[in-house]
N, CA, C and O atoms as CSV, one atom per row, in Angstrom:
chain,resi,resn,atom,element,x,y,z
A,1,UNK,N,N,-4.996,37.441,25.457
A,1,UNK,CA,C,-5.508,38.476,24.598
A,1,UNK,C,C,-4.428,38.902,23.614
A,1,UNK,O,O,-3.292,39.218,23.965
A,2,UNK,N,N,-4.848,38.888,22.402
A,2,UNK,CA,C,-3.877,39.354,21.286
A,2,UNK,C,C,-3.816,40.647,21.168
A,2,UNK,O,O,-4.916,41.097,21.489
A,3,UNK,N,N,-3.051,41.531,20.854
A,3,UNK,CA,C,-3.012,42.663,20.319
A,3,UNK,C,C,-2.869,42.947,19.170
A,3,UNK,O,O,-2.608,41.976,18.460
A,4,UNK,N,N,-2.968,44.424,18.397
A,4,UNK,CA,C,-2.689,44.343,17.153
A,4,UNK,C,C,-1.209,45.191,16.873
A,4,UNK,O,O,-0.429,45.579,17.743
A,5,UNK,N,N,-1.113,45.306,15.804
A,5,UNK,CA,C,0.286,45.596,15.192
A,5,UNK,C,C,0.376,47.341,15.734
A,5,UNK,O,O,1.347,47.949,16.185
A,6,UNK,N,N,-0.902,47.772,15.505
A,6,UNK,CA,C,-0.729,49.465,15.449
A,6,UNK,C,C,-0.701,49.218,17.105
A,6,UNK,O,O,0.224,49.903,17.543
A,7,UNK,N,N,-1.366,48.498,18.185
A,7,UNK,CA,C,-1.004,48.994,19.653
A,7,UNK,C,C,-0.035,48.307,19.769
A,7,UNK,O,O,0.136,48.425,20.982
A,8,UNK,N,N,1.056,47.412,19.297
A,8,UNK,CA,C,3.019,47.224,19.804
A,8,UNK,C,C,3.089,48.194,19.433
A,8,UNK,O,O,3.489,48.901,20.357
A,9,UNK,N,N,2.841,49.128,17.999
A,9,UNK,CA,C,3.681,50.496,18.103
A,9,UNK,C,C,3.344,51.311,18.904
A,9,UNK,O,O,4.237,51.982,19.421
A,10,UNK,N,N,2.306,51.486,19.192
A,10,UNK,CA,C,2.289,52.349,20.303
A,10,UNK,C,C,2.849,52.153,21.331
A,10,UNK,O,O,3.634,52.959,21.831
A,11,UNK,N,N,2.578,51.175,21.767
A,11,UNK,CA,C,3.503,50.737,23.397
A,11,UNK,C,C,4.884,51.318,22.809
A,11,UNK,O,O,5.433,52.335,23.233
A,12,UNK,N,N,5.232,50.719,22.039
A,12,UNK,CA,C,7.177,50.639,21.520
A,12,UNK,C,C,7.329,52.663,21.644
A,12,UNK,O,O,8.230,53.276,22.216
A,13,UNK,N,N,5.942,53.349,20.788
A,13,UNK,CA,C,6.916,54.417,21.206
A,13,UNK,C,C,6.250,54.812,22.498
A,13,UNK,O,O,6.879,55.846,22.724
A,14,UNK,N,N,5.682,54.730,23.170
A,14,UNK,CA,C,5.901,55.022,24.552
A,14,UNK,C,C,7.031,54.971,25.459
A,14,UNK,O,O,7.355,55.781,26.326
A,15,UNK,N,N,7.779,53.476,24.983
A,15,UNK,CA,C,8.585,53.614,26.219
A,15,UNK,C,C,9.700,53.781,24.879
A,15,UNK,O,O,10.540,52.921,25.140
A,16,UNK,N,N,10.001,54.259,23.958
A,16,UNK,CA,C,10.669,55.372,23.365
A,16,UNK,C,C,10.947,56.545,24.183
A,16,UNK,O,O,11.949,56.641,24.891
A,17,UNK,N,N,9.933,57.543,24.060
A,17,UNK,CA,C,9.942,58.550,24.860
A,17,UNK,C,C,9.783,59.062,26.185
A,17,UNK,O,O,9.573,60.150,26.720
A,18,UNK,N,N,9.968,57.822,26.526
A,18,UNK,CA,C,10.131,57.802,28.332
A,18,UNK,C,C,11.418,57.243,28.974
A,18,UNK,O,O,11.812,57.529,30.104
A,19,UNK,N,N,11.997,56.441,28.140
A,19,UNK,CA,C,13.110,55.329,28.914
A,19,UNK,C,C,14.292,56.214,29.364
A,19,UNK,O,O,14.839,56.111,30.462
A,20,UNK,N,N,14.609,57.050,28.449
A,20,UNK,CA,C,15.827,57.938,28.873
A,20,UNK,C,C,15.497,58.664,30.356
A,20,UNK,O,O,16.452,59.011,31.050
A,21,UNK,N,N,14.356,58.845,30.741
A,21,UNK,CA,C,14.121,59.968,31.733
A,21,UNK,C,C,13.393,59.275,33.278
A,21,UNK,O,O,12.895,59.937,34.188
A,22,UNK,N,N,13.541,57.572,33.198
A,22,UNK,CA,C,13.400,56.680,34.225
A,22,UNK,C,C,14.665,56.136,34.638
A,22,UNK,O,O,15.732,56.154,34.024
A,23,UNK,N,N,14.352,55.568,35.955
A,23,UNK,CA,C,15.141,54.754,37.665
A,23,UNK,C,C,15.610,53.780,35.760
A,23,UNK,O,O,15.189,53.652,34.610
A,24,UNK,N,N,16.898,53.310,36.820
A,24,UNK,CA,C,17.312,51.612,36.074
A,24,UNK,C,C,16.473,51.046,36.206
A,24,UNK,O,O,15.948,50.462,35.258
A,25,UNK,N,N,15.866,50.972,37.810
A,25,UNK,CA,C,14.502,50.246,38.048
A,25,UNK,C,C,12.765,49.791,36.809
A,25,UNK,O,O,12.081,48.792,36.584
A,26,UNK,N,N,12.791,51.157,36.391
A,26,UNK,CA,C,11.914,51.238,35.312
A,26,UNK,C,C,12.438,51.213,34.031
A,26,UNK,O,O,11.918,50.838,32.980
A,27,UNK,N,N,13.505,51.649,34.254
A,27,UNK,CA,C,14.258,51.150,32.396
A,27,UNK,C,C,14.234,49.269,32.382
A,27,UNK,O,O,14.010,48.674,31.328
A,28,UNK,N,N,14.429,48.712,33.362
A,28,UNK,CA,C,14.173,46.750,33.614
A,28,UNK,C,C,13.151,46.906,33.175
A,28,UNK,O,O,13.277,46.678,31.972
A,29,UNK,N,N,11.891,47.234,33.441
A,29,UNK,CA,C,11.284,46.786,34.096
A,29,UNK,C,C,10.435,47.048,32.153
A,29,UNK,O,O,9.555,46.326,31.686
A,30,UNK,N,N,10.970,48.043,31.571
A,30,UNK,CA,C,10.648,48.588,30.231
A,30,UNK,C,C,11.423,47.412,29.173
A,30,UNK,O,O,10.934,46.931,28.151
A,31,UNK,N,N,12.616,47.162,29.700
A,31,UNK,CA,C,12.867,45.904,28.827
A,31,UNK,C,C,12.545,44.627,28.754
A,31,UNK,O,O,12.890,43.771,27.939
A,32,UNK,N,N,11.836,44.569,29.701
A,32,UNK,CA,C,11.134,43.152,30.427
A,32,UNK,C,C,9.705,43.211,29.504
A,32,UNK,O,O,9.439,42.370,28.646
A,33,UNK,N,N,8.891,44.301,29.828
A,33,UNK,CA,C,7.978,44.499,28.735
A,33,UNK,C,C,8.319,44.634,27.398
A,33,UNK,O,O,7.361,44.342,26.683
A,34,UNK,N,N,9.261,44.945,26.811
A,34,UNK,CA,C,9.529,45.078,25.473
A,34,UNK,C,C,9.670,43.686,25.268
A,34,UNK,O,O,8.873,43.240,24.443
A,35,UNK,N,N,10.505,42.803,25.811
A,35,UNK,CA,C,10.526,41.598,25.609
A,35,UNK,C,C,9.338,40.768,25.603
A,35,UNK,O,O,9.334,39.604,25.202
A,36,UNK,N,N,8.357,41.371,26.043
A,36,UNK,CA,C,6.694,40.182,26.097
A,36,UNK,C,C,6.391,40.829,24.563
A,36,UNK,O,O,6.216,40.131,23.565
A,37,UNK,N,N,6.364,42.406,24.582
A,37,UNK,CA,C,6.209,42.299,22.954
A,37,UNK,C,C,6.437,42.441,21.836
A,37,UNK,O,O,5.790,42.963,20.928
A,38,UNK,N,N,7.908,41.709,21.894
A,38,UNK,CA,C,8.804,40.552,20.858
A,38,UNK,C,C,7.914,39.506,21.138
A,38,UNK,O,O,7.845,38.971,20.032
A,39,UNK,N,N,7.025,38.715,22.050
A,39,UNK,CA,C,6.315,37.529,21.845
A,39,UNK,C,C,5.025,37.979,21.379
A,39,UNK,O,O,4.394,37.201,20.664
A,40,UNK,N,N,4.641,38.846,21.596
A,40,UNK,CA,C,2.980,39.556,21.115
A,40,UNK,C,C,3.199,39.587,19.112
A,40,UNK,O,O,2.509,38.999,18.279
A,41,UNK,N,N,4.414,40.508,18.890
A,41,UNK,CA,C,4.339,39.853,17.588
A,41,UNK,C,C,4.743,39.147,16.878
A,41,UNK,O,O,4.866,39.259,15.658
A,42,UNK,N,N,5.111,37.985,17.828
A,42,UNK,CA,C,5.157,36.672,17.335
A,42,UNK,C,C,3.562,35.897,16.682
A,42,UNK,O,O,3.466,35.071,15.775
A,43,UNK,N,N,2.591,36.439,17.411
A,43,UNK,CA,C,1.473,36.405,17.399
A,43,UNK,C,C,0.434,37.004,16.631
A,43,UNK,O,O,-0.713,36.624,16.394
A,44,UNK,N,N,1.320,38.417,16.157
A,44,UNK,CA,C,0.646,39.140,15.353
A,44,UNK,C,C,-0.302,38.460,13.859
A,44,UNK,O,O,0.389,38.275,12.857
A,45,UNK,N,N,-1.566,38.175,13.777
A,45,UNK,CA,C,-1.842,37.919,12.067
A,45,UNK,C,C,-1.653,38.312,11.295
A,45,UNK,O,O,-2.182,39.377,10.975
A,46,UNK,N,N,-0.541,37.502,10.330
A,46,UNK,CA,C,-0.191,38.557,9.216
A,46,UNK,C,C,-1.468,38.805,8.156
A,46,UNK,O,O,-1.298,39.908,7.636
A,47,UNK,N,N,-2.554,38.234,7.711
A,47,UNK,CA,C,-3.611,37.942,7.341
A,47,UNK,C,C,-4.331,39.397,7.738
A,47,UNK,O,O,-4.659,40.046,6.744
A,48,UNK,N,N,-4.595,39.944,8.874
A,48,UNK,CA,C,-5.901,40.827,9.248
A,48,UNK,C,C,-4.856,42.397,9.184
A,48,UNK,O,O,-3.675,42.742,9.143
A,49,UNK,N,N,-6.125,42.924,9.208
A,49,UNK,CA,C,-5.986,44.354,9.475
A,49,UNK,C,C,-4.857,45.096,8.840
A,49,UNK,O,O,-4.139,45.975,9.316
A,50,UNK,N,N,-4.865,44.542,7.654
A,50,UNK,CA,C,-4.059,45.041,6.820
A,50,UNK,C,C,-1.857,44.931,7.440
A,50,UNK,O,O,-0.993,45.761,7.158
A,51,UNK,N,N,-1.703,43.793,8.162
A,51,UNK,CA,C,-0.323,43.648,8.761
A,51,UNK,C,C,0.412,42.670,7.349
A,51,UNK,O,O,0.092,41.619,6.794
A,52,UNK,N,N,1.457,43.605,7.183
A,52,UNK,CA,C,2.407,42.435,6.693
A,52,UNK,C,C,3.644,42.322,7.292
A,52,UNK,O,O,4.041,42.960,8.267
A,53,UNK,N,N,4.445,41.180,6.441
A,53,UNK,CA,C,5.522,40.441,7.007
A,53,UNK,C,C,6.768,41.723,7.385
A,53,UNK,O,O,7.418,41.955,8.405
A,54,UNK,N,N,6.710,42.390,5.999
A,54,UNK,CA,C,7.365,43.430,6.416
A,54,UNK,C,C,7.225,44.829,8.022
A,54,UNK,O,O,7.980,45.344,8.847
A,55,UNK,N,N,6.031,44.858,7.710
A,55,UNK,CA,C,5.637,45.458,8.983
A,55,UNK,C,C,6.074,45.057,10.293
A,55,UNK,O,O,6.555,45.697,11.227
A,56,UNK,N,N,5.760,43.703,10.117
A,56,UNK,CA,C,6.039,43.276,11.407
A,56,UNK,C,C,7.413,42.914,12.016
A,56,UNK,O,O,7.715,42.553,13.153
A,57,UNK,N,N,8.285,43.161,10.701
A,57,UNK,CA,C,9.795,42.812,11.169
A,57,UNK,C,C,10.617,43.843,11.448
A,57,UNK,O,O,11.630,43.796,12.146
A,58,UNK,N,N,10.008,45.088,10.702
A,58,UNK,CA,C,10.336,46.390,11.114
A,58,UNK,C,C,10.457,47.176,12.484
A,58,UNK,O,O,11.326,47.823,13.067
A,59,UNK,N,N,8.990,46.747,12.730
A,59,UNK,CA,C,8.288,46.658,14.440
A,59,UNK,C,C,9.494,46.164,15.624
A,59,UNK,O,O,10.003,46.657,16.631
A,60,UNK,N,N,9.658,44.236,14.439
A,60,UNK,CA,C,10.959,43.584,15.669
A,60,UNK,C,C,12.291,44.306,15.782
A,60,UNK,O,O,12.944,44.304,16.825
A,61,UNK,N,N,12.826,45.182,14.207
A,61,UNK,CA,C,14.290,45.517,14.384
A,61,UNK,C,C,13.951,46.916,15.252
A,61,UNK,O,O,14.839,47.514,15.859
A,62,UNK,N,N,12.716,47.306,15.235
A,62,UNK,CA,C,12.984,48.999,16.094
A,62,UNK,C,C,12.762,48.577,17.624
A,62,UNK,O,O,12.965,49.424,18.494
A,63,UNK,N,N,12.320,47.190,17.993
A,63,UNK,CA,C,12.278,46.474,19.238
A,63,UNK,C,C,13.242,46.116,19.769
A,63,UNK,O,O,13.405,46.309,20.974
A,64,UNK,N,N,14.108,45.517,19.032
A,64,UNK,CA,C,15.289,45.143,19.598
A,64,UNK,C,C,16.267,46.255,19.700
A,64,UNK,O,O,17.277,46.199,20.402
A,65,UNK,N,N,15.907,47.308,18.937
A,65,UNK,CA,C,17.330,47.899,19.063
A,65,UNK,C,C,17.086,49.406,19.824
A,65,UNK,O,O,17.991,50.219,20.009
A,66,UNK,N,N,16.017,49.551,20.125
A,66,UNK,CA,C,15.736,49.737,21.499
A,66,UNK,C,C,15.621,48.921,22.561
A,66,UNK,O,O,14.732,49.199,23.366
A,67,UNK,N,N,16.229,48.080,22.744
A,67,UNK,CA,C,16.266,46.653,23.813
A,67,UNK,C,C,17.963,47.281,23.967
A,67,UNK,O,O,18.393,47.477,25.103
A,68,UNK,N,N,18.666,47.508,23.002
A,68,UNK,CA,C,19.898,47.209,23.360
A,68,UNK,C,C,20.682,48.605,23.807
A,68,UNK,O,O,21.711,48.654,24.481
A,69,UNK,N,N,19.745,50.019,23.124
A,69,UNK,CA,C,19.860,51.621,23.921
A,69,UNK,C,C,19.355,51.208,25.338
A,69,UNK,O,O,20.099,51.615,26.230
A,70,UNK,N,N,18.497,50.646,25.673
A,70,UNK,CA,C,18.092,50.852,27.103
A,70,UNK,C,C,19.531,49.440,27.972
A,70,UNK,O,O,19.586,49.464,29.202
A,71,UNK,N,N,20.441,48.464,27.253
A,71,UNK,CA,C,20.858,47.577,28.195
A,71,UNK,C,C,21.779,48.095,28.022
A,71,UNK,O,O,22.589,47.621,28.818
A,72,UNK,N,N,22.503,49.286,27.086
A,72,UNK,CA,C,24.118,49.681,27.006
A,72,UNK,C,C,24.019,50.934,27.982
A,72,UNK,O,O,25.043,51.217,28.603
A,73,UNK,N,N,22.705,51.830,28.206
A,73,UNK,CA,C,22.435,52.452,29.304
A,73,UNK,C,C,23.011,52.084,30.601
A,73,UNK,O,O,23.976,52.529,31.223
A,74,UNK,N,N,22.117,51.101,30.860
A,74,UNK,CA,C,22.186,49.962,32.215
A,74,UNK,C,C,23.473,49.542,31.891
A,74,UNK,O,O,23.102,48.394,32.138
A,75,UNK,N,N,24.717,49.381,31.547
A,75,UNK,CA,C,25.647,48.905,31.368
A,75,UNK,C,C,25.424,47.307,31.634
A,75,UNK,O,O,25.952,46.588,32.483
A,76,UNK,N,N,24.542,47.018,30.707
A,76,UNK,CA,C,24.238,45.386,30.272
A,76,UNK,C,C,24.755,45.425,28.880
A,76,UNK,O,O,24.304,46.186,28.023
A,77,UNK,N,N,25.707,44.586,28.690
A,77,UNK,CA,C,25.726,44.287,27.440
A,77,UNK,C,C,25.255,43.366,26.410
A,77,UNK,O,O,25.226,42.152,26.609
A,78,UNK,N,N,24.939,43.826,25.476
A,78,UNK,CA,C,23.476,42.665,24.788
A,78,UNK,C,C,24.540,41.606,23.956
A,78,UNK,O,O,25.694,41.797,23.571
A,79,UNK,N,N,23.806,40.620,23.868
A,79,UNK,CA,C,24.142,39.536,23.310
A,79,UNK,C,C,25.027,40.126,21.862
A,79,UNK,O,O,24.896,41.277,21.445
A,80,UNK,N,N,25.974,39.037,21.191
A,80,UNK,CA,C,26.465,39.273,20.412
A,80,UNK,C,C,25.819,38.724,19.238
A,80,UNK,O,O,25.310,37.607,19.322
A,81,UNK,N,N,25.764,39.568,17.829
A,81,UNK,CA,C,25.621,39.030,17.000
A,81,UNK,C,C,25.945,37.854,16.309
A,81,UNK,O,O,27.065,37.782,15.804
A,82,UNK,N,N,24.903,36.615,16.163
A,82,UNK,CA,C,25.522,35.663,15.472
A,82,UNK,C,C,25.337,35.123,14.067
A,82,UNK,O,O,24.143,35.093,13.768
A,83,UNK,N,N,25.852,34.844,13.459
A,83,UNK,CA,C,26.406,34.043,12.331
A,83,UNK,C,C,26.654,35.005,11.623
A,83,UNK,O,O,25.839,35.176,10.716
A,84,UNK,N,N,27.840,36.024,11.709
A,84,UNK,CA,C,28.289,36.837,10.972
A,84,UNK,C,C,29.915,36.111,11.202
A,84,UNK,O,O,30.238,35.733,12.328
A,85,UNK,N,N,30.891,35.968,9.990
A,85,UNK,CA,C,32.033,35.893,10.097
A,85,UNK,C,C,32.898,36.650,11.100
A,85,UNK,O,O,32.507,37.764,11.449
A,86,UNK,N,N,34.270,36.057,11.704
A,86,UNK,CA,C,35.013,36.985,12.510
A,86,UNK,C,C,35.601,38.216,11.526
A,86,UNK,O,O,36.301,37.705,10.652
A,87,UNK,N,N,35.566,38.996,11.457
A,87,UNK,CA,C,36.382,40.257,10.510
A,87,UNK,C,C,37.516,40.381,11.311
A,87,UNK,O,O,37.611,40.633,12.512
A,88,UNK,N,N,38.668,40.088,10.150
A,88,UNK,CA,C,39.614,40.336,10.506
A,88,UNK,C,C,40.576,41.594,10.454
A,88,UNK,O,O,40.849,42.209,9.423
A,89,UNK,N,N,40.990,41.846,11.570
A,89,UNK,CA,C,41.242,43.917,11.591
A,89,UNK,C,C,42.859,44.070,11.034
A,89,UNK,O,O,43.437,45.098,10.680
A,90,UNK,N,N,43.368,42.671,11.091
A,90,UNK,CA,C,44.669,43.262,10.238
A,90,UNK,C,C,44.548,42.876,8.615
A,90,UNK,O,O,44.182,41.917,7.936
A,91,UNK,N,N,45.088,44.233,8.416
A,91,UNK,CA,C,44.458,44.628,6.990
A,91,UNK,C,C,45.700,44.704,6.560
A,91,UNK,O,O,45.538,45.342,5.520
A,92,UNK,N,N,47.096,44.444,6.661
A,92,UNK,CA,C,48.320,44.951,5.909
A,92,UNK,C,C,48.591,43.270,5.675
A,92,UNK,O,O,49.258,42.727,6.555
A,93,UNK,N,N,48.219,42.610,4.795
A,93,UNK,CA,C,48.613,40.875,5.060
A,93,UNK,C,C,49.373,41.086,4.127
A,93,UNK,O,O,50.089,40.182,3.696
């Protein structure tokens, strides 16, 4: 069953306004679901119900980065950003 764009946001702010005030147990168990829907709008039609590309990537960056408040919680640390250059911190060359 597909869902649409307006119920990921809803789910997304649900466990918005709940994650801070759950077990580690249910904060998993909230990133485990957040992670099925990062695949739900993979799925999303950009075509219907008025969804666009933008919408839907907006959806993914407020997904993930609530993925990574709830794993720095849990003292999980999330993956590192990739293909960004190393920055280099000495600055007196």
């Amino acid at each position: 069953m597909t869902v649409t764009l307006s119920e990921i946001e809803d789910e997304v702010d649900q466990v918005a306004d709940r994650w801070r005030s759950q077990t580690s147990s249910e904060q998993r168990n909230d990133l485990s679901y957040l992670d099925d829907l990062l695949g739900e709008l993979d799925d999303v039609d950009i075509g219907s119900a008025g969804a666009t590309a933008e919408m839907v990537d907006e959806l993914r960056g407020r997904v993930e980065i609530l993925m990574d408040e709830i794993e720095i919680d849990l003292g999980i640390e999330p993956p590192p950003i990739t293909g960004l250059p190393d920055i280099d911190a000495d600055t007196g060359a």
